[in-house]
C-alpha positions as CSV (number, residue, x, y, z in Angstrom):
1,X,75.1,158.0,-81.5
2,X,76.9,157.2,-84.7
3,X,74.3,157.1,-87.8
4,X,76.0,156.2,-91.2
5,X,75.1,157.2,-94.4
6,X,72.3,156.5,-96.3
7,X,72.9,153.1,-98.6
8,X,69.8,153.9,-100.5
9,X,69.8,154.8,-104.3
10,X,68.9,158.9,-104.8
11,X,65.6,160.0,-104.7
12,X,65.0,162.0,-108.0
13,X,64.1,165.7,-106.1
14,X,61.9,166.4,-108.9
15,X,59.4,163.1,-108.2
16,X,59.3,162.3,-111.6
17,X,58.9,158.4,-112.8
18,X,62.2,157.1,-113.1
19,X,62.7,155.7,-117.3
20,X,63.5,151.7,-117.6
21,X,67.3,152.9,-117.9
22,X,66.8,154.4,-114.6
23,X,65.2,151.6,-113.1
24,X,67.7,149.0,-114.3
25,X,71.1,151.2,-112.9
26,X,68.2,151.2,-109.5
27,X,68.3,147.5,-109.2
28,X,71.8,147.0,-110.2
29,X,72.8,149.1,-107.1
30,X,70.7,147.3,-104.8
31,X,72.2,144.4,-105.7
32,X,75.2,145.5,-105.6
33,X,75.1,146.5,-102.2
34,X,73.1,143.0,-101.2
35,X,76.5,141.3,-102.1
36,X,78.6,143.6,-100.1
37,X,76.2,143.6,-97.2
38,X,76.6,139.4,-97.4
39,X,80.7,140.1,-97.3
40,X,81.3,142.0,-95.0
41,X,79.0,140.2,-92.1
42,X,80.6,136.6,-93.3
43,X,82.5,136.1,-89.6
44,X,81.3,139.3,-88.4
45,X,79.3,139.9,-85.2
46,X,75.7,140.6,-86.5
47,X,73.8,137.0,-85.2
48,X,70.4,136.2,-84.3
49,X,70.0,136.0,-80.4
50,X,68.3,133.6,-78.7
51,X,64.4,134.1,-77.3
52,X,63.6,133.5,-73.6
53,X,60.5,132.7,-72.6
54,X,58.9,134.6,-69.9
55,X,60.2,137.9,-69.0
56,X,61.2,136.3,-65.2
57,X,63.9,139.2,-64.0
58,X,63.5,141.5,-66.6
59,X,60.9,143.7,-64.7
60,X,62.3,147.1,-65.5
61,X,61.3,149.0,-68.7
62,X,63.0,151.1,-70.2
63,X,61.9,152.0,-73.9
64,X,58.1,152.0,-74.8
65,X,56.3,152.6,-78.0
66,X,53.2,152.2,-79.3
67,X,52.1,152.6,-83.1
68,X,48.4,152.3,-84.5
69,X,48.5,149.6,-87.3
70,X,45.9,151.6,-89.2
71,X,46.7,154.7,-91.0
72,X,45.4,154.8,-94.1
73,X,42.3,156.0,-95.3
74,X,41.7,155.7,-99.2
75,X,40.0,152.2,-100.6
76,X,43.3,151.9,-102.7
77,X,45.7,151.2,-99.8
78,X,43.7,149.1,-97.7
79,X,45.0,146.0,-99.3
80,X,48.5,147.3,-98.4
81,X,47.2,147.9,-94.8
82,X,46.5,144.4,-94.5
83,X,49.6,142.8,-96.0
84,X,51.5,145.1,-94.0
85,X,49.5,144.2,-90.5
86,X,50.6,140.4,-92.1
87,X,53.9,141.7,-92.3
88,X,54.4,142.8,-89.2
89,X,53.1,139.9,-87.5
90,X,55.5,137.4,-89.0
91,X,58.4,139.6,-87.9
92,X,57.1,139.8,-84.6
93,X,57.2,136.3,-83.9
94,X,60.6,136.7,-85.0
95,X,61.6,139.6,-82.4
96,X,59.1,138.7,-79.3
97,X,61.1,137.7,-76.2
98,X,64.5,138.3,-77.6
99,X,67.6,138.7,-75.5
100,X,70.5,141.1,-76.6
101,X,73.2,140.7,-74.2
102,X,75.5,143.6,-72.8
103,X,77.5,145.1,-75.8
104,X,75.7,142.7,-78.2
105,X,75.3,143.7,-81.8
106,X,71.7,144.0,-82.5
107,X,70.9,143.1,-86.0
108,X,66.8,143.8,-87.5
109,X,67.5,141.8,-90.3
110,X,69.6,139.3,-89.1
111,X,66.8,138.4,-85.9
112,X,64.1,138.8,-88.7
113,X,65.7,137.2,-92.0
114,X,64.6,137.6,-95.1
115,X,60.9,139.1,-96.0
116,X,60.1,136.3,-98.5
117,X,56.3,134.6,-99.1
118,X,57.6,131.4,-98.4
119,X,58.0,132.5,-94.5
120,X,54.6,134.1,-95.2
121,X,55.0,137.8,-96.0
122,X,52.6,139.3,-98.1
123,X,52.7,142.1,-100.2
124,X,52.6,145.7,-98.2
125,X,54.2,149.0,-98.9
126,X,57.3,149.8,-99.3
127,X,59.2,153.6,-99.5
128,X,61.4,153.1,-102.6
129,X,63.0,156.1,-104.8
130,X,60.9,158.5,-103.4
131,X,57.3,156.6,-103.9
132,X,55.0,153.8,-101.7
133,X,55.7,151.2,-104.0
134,X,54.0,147.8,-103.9
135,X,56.8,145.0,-102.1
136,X,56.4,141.8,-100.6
137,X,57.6,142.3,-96.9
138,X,56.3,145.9,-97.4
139,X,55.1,147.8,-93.9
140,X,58.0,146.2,-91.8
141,X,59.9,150.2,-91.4
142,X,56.9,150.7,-89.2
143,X,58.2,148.0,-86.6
144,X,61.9,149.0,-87.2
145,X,61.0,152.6,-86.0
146,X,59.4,151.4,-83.0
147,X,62.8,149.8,-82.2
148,X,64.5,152.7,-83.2
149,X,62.8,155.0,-80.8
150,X,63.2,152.3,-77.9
151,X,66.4,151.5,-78.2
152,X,66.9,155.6,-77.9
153,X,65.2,155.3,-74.6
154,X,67.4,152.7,-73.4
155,X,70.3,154.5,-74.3
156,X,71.8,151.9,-76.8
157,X,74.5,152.7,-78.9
158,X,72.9,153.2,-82.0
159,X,75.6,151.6,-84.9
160,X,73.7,151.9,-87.8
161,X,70.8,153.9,-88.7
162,X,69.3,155.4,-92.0
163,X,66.3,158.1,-92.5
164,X,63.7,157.6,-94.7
165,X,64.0,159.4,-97.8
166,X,60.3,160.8,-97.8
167,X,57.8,161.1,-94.9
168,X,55.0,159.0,-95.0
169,X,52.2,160.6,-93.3
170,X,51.3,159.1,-89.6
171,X,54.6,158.0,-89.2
172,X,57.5,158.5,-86.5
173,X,59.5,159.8,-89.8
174,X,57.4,163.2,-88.6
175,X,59.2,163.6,-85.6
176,X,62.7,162.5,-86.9
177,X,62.5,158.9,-84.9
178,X,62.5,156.9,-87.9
179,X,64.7,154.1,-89.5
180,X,64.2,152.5,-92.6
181,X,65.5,149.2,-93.5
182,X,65.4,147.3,-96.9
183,X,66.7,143.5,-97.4
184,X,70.0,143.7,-96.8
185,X,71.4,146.1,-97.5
186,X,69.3,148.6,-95.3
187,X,69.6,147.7,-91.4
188,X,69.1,148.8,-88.2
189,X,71.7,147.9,-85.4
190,X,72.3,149.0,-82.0
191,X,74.0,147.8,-78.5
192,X,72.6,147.5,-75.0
193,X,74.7,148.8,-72.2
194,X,73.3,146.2,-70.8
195,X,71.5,143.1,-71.2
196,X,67.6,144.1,-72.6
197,X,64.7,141.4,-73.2
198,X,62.4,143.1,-76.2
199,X,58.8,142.2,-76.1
200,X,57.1,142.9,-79.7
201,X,53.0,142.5,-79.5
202,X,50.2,143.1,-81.9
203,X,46.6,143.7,-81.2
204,X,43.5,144.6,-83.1
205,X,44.3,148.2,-83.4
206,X,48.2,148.8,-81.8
207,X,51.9,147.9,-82.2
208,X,53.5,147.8,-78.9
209,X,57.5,147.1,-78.5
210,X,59.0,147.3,-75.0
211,X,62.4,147.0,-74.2
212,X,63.3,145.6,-69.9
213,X,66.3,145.1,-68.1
214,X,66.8,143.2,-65.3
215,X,68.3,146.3,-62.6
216,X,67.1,149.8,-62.6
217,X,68.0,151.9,-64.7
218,X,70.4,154.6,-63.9
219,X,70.9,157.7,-65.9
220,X,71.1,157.3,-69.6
221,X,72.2,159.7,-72.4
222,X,69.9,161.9,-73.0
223,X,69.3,161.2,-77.3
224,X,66.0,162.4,-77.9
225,X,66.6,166.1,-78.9
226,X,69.0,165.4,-81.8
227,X,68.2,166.6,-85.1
228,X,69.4,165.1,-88.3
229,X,69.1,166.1,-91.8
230,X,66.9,168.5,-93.8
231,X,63.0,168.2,-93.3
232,X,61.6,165.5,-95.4
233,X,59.1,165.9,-98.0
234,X,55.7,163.8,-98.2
235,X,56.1,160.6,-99.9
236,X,53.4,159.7,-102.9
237,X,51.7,156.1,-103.3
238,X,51.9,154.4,-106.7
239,X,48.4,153.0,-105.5
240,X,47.1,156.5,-105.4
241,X,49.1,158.8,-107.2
242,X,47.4,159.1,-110.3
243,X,50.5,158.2,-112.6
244,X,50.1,155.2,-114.0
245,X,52.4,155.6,-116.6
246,X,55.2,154.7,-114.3
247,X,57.9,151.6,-113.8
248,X,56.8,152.3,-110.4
249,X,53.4,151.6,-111.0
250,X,53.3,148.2,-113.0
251,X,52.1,145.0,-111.3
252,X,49.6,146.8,-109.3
């Protein structure tokens, strides 16, 4: 498994709120890396594959999570929850019935494009510098672990991967099966051995992503005890935090 490193800004290991300075050097990074991420994919092989309907001879599965949509508790994150939920729909469409051929680059931004209200994202929560900040497109890291954690099942090749820089509780970021992703810049990618059809559902309560393939499986590398990285400390929410005199925290 080949994971690269992280393309995300520091976190600040004391938590404090980052100064306007701060904030600006923040944003011109992200950009920054926005415009390489655009470059260097120009010809490249990251493309959105094609959805099949049915799943007519892909009949055995071989990666399988399931994620409750509702975590949070507290009256201040449960318009979050919703856009989130939102979010995750949207994306779904985008992902359901997908077929990555053998060796194909998977690409979660390039099969879901760009987390924008126009394509009708709201606004959710998103893991930024250390905090649960408010984002449109916010919540989507929750489908990009599921896909994570399958595509470990399956045995993929796993190209690029990043960890979350915080833990956000009820989260697969607690058992080290997480990957973050942030427009663009941020991705997860991965290749089938062989060809895969993903299925990505939502219910009233559950997310459910399945990955099939069309013959049995046969023995796959075994990925599921690796350990990565320090342990991660909790992650705060700007909706519940209690510091309102934060960058962070303006707009909400």
């Amino acid at each position: 498994m080949t994971v690269t490193a992280s393309m995300e800004p520091e976190v600040d290991p004391e938590g404090d709120a980052p100064s306007r300075f701060s904030w600006f050097v923040f944003e011109a990074k992200r950009q920054g890396l926005r415009w390489k991420r655009r470059i260097d994919d120009l010809g490249g092989e990251a493309r959105r594959h094609r959805a099949v309907e049915g799943a007519a001879g892909f009949v055995h599965i071989v990666g399988q999570s399931q994620t409750a949509l509702w975590t949070g508790t507290a009256e201040t994150e449960r318009r979050f929850e919703f856009g989130k939920v939102q979010n995750l729909r949207v994306a779904a469409a985008a992902l359901d019935g997908v077929v990555v051929p053998a060796g194909g680059l998977f690409s979660f931004w390039r099969q879901v494009g760009p987390p924008t209200t126009a394509r009708g994202f709201a606004e959710g929560r998103m893991l930024q510098q250390g905090c649960m900040v408010a984002s449109v497109g916010g919540g989507l890291c929750q489908l990009s672990n599921s896909l994570y954690d399958v595509a470990l099942q399956a045995g993929c090749v796993i190209i690029e991967r990043h960890r979350h820089s915080r833990i956000v509780p009820g989260s697969q970021a607690e058992h080290g099966r997480d990957a973050t992703v942030a427009w663009n810049y941020v991705d997860l990618r991965f290749r089938p051995r062989s060809a895969l059809r993903l299925a990505v559902r939502l219910d009233a309560e559950t997310l459910a992503v399945t990955l099939s393939q069309e013959t049995a499986p046969g023995a796959r590398p075994d990925e599921r005890g690796i350990e990565e990285g320090p342990a991660l400390a909790p992650a705060s929410s700007c909706a519940s935090c209690g510091k309102t005199a934060c960058r962070r925290h303006e707009g909400l």
